[in-house]
TORKOL-4160 file (C-alpha; in steps of 0.2 Angstrom, whole numbers, padded with zeros to 4 digits, m for minus):
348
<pt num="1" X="m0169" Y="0296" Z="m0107"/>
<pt num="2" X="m0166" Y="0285" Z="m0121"/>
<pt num="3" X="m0180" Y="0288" Z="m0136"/>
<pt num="4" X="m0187" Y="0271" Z="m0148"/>
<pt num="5" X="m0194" Y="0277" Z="m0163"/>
<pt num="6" X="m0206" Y="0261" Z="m0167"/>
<pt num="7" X="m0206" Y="0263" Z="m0189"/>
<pt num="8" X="m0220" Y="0257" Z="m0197"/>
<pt num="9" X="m0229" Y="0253" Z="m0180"/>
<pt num="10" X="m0247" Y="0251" Z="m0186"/>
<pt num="11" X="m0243" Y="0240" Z="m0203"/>
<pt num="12" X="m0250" Y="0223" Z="m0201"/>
<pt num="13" X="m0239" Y="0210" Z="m0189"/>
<pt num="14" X="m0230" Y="0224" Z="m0184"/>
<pt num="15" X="m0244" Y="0231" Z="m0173"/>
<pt num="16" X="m0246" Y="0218" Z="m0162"/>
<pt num="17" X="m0226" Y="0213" Z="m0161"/>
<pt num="18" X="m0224" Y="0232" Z="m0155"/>
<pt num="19" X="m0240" Y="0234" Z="m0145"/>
<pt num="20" X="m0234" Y="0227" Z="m0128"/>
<pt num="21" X="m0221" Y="0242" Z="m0128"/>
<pt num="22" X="m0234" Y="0256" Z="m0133"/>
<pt num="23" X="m0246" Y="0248" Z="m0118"/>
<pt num="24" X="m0230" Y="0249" Z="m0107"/>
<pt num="25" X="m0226" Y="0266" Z="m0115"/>
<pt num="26" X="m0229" Y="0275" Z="m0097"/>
<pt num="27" X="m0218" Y="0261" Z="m0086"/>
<pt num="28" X="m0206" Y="0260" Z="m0099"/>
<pt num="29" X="m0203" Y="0280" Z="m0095"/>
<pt num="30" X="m0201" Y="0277" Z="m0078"/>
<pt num="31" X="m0183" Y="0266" Z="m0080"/>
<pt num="32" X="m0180" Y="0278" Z="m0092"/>
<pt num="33" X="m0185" Y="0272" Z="m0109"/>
<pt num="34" X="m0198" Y="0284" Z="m0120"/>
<pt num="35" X="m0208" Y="0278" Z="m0136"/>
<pt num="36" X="m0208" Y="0292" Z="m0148"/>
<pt num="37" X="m0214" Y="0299" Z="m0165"/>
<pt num="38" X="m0203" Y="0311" Z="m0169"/>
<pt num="39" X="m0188" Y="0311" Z="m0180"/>
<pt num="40" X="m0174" Y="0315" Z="m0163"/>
<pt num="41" X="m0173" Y="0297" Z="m0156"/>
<pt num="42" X="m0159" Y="0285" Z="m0152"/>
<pt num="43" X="m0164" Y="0268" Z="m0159"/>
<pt num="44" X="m0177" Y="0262" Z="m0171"/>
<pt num="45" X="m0187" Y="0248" Z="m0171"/>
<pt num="46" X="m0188" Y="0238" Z="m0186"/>
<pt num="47" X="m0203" Y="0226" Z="m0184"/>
<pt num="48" X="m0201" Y="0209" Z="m0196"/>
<pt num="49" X="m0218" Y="0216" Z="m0206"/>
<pt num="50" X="m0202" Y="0231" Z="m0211"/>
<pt num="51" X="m0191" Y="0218" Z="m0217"/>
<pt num="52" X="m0200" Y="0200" Z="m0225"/>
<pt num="53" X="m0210" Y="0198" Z="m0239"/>
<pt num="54" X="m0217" Y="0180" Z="m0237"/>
<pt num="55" X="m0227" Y="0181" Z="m0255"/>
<pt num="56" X="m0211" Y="0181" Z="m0263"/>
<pt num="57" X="m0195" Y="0171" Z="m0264"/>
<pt num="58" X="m0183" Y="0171" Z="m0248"/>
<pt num="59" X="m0170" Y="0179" Z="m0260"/>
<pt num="60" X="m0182" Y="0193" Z="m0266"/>
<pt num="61" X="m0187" Y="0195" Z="m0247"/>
<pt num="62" X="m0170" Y="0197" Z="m0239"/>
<pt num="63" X="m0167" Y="0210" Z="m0256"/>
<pt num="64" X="m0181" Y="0221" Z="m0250"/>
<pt num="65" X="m0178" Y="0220" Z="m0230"/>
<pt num="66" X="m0159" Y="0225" Z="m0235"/>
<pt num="67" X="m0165" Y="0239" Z="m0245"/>
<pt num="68" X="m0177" Y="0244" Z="m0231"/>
<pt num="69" X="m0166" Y="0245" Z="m0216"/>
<pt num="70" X="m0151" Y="0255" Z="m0229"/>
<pt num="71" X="m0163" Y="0269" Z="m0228"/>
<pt num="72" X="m0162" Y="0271" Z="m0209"/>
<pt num="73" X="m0151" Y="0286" Z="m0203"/>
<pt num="74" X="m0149" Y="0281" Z="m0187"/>
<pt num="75" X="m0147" Y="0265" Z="m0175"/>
<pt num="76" X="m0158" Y="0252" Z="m0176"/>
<pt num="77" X="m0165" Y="0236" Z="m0167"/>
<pt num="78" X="m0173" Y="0223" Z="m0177"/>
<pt num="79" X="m0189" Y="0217" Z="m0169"/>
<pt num="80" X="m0196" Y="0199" Z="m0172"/>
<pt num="81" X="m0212" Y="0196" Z="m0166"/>
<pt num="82" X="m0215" Y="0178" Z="m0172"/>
<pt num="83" X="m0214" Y="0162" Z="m0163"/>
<pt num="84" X="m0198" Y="0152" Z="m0160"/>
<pt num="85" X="m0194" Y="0142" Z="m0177"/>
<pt num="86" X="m0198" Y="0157" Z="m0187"/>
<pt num="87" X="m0181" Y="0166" Z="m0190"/>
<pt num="88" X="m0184" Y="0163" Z="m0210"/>
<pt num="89" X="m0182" Y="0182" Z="m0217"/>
<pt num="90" X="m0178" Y="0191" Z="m0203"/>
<pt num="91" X="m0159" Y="0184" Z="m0197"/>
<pt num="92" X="m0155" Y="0185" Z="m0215"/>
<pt num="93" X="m0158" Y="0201" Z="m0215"/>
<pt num="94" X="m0150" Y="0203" Z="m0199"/>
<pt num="95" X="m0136" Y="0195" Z="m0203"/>
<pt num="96" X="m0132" Y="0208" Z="m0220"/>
<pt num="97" X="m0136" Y="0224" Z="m0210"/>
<pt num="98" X="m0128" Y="0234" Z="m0194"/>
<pt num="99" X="m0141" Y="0232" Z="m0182"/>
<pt num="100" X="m0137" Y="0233" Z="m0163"/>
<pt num="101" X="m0147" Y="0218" Z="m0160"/>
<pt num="102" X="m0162" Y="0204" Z="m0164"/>
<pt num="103" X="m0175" Y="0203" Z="m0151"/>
<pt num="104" X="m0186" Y="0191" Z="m0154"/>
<pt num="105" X="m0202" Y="0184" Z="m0143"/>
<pt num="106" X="m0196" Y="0168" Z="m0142"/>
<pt num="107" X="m0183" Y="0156" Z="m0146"/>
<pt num="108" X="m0178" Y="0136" Z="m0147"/>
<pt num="109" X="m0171" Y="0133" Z="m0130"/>
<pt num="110" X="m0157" Y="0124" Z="m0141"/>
<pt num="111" X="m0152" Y="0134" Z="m0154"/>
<pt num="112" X="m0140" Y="0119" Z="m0164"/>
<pt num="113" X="m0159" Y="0114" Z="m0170"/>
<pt num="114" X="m0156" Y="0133" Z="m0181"/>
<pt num="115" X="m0142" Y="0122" Z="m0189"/>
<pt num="116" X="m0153" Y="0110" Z="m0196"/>
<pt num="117" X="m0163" Y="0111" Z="m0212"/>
<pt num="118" X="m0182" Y="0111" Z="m0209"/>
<pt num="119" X="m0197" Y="0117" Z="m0219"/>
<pt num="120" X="m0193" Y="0136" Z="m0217"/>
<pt num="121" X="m0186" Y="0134" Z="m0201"/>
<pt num="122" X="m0203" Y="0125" Z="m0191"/>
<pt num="123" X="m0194" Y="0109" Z="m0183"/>
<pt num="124" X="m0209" Y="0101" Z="m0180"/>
<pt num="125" X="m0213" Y="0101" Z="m0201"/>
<pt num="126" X="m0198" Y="0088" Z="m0205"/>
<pt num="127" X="m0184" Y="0091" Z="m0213"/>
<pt num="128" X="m0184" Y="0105" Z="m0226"/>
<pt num="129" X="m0177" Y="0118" Z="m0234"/>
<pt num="130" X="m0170" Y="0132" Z="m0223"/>
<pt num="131" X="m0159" Y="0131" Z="m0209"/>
<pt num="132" X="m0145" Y="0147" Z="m0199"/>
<pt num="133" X="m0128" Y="0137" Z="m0201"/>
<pt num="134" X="m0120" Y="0152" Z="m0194"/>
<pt num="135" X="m0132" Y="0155" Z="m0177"/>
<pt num="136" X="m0116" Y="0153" Z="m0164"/>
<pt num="137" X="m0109" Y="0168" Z="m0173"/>
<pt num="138" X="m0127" Y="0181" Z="m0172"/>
<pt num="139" X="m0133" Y="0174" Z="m0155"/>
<pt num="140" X="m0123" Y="0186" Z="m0145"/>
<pt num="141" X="m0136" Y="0198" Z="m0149"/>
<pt num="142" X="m0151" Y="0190" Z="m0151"/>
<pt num="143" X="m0160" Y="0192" Z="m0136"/>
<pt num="144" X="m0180" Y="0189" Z="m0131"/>
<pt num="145" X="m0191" Y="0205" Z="m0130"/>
<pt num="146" X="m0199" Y="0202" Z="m0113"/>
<pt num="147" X="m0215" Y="0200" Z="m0122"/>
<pt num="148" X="m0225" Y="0186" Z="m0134"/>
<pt num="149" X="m0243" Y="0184" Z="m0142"/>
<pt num="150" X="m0251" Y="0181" Z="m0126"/>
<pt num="151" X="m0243" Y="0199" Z="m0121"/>
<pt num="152" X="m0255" Y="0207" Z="m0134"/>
<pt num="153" X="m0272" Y="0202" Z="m0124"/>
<pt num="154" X="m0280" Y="0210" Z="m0112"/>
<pt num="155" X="m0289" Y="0194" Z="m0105"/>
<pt num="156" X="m0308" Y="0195" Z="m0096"/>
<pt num="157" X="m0309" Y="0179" Z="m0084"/>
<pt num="158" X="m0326" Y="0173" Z="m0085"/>
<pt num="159" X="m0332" Y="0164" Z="m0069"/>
<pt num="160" X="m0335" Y="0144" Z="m0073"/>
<pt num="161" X="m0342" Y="0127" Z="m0066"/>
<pt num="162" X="m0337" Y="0108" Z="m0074"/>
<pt num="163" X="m0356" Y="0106" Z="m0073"/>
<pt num="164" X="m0358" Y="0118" Z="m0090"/>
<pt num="165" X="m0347" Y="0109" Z="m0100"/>
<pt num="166" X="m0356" Y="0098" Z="m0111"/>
<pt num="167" X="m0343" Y="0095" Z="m0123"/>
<pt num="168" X="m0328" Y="0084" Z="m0121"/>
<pt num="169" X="m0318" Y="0092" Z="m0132"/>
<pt num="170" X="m0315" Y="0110" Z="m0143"/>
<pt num="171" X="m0309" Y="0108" Z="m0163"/>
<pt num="172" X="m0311" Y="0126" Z="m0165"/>
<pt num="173" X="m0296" Y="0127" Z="m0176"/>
<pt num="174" X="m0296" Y="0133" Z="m0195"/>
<pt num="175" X="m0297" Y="0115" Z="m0204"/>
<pt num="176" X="m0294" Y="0113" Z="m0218"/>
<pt num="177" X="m0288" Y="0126" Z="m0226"/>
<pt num="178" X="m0298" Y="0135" Z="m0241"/>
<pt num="179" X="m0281" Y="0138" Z="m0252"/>
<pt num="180" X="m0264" Y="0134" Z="m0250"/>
<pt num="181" X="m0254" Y="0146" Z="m0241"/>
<pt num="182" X="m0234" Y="0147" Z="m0248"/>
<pt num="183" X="m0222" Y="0157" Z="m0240"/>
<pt num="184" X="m0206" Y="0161" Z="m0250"/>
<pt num="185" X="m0212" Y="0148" Z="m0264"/>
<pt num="186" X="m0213" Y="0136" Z="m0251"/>
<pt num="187" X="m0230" Y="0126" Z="m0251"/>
<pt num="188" X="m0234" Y="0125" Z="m0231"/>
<pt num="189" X="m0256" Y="0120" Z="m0232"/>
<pt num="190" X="m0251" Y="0102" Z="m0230"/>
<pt num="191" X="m0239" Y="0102" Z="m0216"/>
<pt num="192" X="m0254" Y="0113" Z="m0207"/>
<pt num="193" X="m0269" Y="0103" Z="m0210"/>
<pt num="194" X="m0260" Y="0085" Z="m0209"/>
<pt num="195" X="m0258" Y="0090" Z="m0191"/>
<pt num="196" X="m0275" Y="0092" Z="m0188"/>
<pt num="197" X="m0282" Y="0081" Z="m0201"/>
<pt num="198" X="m0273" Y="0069" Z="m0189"/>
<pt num="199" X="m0282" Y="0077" Z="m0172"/>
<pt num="200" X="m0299" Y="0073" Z="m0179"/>
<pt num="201" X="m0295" Y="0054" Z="m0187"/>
<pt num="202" X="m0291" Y="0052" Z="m0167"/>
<pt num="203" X="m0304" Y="0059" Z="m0158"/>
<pt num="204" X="m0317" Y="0049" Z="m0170"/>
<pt num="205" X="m0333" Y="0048" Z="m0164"/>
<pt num="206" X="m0328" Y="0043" Z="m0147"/>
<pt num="207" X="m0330" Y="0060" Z="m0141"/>
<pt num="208" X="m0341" Y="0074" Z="m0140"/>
<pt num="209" X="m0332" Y="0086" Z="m0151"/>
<pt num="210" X="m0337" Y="0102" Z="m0157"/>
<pt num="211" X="m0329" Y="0110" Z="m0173"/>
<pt num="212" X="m0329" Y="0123" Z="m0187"/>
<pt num="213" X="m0338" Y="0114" Z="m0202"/>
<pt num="214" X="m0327" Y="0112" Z="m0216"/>
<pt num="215" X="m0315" Y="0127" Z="m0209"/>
<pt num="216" X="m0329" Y="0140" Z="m0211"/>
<pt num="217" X="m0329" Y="0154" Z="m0197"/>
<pt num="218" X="m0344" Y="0156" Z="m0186"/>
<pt num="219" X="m0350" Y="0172" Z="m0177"/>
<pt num="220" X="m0337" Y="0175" Z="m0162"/>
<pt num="221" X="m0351" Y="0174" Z="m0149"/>
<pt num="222" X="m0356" Y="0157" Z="m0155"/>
<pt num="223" X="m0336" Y="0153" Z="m0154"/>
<pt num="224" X="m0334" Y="0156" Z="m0139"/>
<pt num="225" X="m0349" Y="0149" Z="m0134"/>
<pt num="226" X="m0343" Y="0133" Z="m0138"/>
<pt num="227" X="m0327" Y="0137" Z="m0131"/>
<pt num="228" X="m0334" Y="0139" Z="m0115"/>
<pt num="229" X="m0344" Y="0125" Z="m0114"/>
<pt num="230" X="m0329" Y="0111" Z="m0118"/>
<pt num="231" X="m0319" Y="0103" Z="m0107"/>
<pt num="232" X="m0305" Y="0102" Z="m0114"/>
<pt num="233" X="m0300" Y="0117" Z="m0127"/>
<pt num="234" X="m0286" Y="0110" Z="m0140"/>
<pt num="235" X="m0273" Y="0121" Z="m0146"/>
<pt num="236" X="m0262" Y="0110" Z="m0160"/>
<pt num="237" X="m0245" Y="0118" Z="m0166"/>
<pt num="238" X="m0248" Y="0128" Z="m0183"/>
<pt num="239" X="m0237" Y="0141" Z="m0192"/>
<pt num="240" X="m0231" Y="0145" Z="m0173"/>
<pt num="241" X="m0233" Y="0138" Z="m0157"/>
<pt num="242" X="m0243" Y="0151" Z="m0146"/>
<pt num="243" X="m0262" Y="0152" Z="m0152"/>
<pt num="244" X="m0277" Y="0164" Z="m0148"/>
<pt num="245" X="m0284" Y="0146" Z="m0139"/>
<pt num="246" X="m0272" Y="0146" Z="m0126"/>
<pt num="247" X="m0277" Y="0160" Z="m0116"/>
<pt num="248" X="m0296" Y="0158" Z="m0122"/>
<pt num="249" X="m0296" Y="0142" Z="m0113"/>
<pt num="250" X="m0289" Y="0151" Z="m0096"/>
<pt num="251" X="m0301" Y="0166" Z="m0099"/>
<pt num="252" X="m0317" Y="0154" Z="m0102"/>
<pt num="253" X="m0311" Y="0140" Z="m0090"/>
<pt num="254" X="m0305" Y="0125" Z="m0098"/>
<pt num="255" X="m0293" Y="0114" Z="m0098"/>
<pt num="256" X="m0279" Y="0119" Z="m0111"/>
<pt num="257" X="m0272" Y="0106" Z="m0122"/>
<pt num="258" X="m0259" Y="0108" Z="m0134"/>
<pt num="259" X="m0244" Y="0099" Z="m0140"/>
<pt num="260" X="m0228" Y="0099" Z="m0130"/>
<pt num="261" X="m0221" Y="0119" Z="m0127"/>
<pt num="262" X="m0204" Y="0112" Z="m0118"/>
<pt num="263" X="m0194" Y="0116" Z="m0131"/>
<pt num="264" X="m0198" Y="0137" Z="m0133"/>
<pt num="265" X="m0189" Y="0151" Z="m0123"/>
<pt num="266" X="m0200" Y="0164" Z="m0120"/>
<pt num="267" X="m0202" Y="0177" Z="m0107"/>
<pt num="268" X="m0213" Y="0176" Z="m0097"/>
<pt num="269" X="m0217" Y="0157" Z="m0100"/>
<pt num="270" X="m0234" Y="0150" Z="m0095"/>
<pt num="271" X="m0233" Y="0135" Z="m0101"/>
<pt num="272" X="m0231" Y="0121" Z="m0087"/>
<pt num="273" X="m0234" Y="0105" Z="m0090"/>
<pt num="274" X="m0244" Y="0094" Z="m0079"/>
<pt num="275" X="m0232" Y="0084" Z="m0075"/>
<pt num="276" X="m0229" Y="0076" Z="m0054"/>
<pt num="277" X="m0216" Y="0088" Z="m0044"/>
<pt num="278" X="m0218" Y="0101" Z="m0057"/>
<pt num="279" X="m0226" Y="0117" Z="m0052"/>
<pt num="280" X="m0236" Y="0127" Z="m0058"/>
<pt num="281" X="m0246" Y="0115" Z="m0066"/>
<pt num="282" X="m0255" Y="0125" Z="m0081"/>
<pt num="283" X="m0258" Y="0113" Z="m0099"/>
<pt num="284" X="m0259" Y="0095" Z="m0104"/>
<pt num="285" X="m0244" Y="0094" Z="m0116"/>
<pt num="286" X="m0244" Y="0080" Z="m0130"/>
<pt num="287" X="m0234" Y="0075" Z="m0142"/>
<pt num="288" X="m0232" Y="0079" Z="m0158"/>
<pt num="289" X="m0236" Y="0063" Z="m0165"/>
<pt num="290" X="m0252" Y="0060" Z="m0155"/>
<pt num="291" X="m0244" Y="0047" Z="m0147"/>
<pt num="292" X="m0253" Y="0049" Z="m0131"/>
<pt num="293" X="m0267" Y="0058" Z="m0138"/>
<pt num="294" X="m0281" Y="0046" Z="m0132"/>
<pt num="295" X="m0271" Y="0044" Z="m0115"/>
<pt num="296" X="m0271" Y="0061" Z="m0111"/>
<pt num="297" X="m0289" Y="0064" Z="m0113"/>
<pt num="298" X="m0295" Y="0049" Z="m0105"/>
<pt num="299" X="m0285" Y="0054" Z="m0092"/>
<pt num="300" X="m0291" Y="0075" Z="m0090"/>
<pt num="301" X="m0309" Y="0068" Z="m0092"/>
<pt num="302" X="m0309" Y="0054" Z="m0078"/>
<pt num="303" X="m0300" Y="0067" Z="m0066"/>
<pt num="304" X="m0311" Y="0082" Z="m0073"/>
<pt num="305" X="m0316" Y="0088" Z="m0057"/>
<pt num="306" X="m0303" Y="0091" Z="m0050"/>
<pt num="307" X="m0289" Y="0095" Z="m0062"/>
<pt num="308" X="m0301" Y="0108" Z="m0069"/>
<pt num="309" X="m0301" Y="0122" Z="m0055"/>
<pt num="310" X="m0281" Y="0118" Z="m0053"/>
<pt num="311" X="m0274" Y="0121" Z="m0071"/>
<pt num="312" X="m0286" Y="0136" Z="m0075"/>
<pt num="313" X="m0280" Y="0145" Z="m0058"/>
<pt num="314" X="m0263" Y="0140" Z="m0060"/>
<pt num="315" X="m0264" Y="0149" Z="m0079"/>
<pt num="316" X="m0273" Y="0163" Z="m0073"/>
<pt num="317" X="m0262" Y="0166" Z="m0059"/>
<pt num="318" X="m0247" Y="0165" Z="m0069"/>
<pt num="319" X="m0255" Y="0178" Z="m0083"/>
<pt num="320" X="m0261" Y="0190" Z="m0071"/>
<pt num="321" X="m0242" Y="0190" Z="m0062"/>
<pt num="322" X="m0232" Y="0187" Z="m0078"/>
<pt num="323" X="m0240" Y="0198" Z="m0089"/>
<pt num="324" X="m0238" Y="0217" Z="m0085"/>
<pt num="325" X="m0231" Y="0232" Z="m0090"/>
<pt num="326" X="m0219" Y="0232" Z="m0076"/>
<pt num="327" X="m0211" Y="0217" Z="m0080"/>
<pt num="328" X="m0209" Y="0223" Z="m0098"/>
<pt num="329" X="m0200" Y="0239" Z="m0094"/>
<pt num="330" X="m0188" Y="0230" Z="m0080"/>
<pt num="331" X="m0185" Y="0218" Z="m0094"/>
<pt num="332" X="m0181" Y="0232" Z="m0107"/>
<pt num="333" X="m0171" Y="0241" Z="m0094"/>
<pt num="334" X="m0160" Y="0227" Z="m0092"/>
<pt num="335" X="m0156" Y="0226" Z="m0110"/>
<pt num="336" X="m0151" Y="0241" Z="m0112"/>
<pt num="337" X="m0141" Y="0244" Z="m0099"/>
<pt num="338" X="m0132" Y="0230" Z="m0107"/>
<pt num="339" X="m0129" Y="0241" Z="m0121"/>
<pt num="340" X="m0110" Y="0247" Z="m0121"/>
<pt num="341" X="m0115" Y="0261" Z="m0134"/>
<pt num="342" X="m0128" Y="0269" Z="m0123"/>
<pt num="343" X="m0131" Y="0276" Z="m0105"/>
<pt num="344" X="m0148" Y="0271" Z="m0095"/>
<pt num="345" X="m0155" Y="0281" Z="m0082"/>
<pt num="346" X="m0154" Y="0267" Z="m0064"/>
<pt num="347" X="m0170" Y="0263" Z="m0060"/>
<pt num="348" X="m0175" Y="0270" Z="m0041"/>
């Protein structure tokens, strides 16, 4: 039996990247893998709340991770449960310390984008600051966890019918943004809100939106509420690409839109495109640059009908399947059985 000691599980960020295994904690026992408390275990997990400090500069940050993980006795795992361009903090800390690997939720399906300087690392920011020149050299063991944000919902399916949806389109997005947000001394407001600033110049008045008012937050039953009665739900890119939206807009029966997912590895993936030939069918994807923005929704809304029951099956089809315990602790099994310092238990 091999025993994961989860350090400073119930800090903020770290919860939720470690919550999947402590839902899993009794299939995870099963192929051989136990979640414990105690001081006797055979690897720690070091969430990236442990190890990053994003209110202060990347050098400071990488300082206190370094000094954090020195004080482990034992061996160690570093856990990164944020999205794919986010490897700002926690591979540098990686890189200075003796760790057996990096799991991370998801990654860029091509990792020579980790070469090139972005705005702390999110490609789809511009060119910036940080960039992993030495990634060939760390990937061997960087590997995905088995689980993502989606992982950490337990979603209710509501039942639904195109005939309730009186709006064309959900903005229930955080816009603007009350004060700027840095990370590691690095302004990252206007990067955020252009994106949707742009979103809302498109849509006009051409359609029947509904949004925050000025970024104020609403009482969650009248957000959902308007949730469930749009068409289409929007999901734009923020400080990651995975959003609460995207599985709201299954679980309320909409159509989920969001800007194009093909470039993320993640396990499990739900994200399909609707493309001809490709199956299963689950999002509208556009691009970044809103170049097909109108397109697409002109498109969803003339073919609402019938491309409403289709993608919101397809998505809730895939979660139910994708999205279990049992998949986790296979997953987890498999990684460390690849493990040449340890021995697993076979699974029956």
């Amino acid at each position: 039996m091999i025993k994961i000691k989860l350090l400073e599980r119930d800090i903020h960020r770290n919860e939720t990247t470690f919550r999947p295994f402590v839902n899993a904690i009794n299939e995870l026992k099963d192929v051989g893998i136990e979640i414990t408390d105690s001081e006797d275990y055979d690897f720690a997990f070091v969430g990236q709340a442990s190890i990053i400090d994003k209110k202060v500069s990347l050098s400071q940050s990488i300082e206190k991770g370094i000094s954090f993980i020195d004080k482990i006795t034992g061996d160690y795992i570093i856990v990164d449960g944020q999205d794919s361009t986010s490897l700002i903090g926690t591979i540098d800390v990686f890189r200075e310390s003796s760790a057996k690997l990096f799991l991370k939720n998801s990654y860029l399906k091509d990792f020579n984008l980790y070469k090139e300087k972005w705005v702390n690392g999110r490609i789809y920011w511009g060119k910036g600051n940080y960039c992993v020149p030495d990634i060939d050299s760390l990937k061997q063991k960087m590997k995905l966890t088995g689980c993502n944000w989606i992982s950490t919902i337990n979603p209710k399916w509501y039942d639904y019918n195109a005939n309730n949806k009186k709006f064309d389109v959900s903005c229930m997005f955080s816009y603007p943004t009350k004060e700027p947000v840095y990370e590691h001394e690095v302004c990252q407001t206007d990067y955020y809100d252009a994106h949707r600033g742009d979103i809302l110049k498109k849509l006009g008045n051409k359609y029947n939106i509904i949004k925050l008012k000025n970024g104020e937050k609403i009482p969650i039953n009248e957000y959902y509420k308007n949730m469930y009665e749009s068409k289409i739900i929007l999901a734009p890119l923020g400080y990651g690409e995975m959003a609460p939206r995207d599985i709201e807009a299954a679980m309320f029966g909409s159509i989920l839109m969001k800007d194009d997912m093909s470039h993320i590895d993640t396990i499990p993936n739900i994200y399909y495109p609707n493309k001809v030939g490709r199956e299963p069918a689950t999002y509208i994807n556009i691009n970044y640059d809103l170049s097909d923005f109108e397109e697409k929704i002109d498109f969803v809304l003339s073919k609402y009908d019938d491309m409403l029951p289709f993608l919101v099956e397809n998505m809730r089809k895939l979660i139910n399947e994708s999205f279990t315990n049992e998949n986790l602790s296979i997953h987890m099994h498999k990684i460390f059985s690849n493990l040449d310092c340890i021995e697993i238990e076979e699974q029956e």
